[in-house]
LUMKEVO-266126 format. One record per residue (C-alpha): residue in one letter; x, y, z. Coordinates in steps of 0.2 Angstrom, whole numbers, padded with zeros to 4 digits, always signed. Layout:
# LUMKEVO-266126
<type a, u X, v Y, w Z>
...
END
This chain:
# LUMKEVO-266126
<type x, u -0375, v -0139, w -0278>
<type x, u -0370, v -0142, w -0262>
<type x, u -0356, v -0157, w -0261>
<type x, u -0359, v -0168, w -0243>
<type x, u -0346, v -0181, w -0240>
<type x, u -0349, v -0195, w -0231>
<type x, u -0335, v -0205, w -0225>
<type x, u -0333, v -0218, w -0208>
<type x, u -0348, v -0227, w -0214>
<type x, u -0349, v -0246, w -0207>
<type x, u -0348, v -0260, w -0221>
<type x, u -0364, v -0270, w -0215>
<type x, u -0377, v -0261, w -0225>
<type x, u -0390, v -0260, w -0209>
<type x, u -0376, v -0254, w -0196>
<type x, u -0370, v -0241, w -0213>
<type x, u -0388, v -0236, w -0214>
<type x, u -0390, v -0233, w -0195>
<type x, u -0374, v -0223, w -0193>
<type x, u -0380, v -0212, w -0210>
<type x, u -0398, v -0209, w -0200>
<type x, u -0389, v -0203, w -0186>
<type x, u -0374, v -0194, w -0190>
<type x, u -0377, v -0187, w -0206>
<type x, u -0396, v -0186, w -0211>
<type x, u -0399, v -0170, w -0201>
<type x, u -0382, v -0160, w -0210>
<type x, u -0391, v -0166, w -0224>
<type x, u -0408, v -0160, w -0220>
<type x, u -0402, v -0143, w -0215>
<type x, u -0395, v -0140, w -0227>
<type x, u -0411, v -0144, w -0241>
<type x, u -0422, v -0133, w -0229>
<type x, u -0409, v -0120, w -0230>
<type x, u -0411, v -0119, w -0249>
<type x, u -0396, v -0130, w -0255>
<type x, u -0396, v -0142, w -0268>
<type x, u -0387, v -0159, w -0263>
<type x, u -0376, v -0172, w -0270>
<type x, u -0371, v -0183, w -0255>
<type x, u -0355, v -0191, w -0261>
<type x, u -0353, v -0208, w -0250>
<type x, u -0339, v -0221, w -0256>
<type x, u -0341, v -0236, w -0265>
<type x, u -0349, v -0252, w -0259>
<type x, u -0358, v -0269, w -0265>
<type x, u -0375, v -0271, w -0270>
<type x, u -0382, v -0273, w -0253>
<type x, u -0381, v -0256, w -0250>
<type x, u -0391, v -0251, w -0265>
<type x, u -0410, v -0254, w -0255>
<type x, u -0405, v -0242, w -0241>
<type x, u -0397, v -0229, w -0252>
<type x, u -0412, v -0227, w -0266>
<type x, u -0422, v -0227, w -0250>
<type x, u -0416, v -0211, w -0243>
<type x, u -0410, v -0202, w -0259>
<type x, u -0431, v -0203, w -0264>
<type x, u -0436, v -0197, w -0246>
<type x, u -0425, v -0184, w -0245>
<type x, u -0431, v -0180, w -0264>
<type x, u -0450, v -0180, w -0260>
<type x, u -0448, v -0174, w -0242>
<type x, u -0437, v -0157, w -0250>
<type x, u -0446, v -0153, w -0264>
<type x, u -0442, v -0140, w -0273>
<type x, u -0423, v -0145, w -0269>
<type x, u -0416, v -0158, w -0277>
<type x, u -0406, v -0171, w -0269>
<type x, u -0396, v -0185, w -0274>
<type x, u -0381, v -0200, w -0269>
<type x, u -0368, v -0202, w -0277>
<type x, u -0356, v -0218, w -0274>
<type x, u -0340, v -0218, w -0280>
<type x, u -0321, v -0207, w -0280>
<type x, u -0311, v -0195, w -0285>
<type x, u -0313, v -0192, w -0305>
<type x, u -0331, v -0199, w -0305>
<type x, u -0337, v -0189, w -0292>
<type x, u -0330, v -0173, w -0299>
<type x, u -0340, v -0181, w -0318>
<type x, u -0357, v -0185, w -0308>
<type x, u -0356, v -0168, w -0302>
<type x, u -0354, v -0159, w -0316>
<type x, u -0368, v -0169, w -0326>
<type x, u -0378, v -0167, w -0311>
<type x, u -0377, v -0147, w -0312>
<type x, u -0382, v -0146, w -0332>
<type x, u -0397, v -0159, w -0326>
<type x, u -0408, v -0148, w -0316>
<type x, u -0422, v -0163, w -0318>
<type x, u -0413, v -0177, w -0309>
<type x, u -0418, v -0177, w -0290>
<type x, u -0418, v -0192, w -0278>
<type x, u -0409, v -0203, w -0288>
<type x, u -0394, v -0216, w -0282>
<type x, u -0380, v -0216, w -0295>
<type x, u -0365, v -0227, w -0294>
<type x, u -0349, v -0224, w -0302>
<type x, u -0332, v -0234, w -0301>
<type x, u -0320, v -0229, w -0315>
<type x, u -0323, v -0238, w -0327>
<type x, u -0344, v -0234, w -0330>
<type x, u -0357, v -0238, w -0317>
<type x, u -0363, v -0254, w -0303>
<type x, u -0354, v -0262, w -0292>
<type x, u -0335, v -0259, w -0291>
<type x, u -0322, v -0272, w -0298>
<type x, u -0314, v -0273, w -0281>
END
């Protein structure tokens, strides 16, 4: 499973989703068509982000089929865990997880 990383995202959810479209939907997209599974790893933010995020994590999913896609939120530690559980669950495809430490949902910050 490819790891895709995506940083610099505005923090108004329709700017971040905007900037997402345009910057990194196509890396993305290439790289399902290639034959890559994905785990987009995208940092942290509040629940209204959640709308945009499932949105594209299930057209990716339905749009890429066979491949499975999904987006993770969260850092260090809980991606490298989302990941891992992730690889041994070869089911899970177009889902939007959140993780911040200390379980899942929105961040303490």
């Amino acid at each position: 499973m490819k790891r895709v990383a995506v940083d610099d995202l505005p923090a108004e959810p329709l700017a971040a989703a905007g900037v997402f479209h345009q910057h990194w939907l196509p890396h993305v997209e290439a790289l399902l068509a290639g034959g890559d599974d994905v785990m987009v790893a995208l940092s942290p933010a509040d629940h209204t982000h959640r709308e945009w995020r499932r949105a594209i994590a299930a057209g990716l999913a339905r749009a890429h089929t066979p491949r499975r896609v999904n987006l993770v939120a969260g850092e260090g530690t809980v991606l490298a865990a989302i990941e891992r559980y992730l690889a041994d669950a070869p089911g899970i495809t177009g889902q939007y997880l959140e993780g911040d430490g200390t379980g899942v949902g929105d961040s303490a910050r």
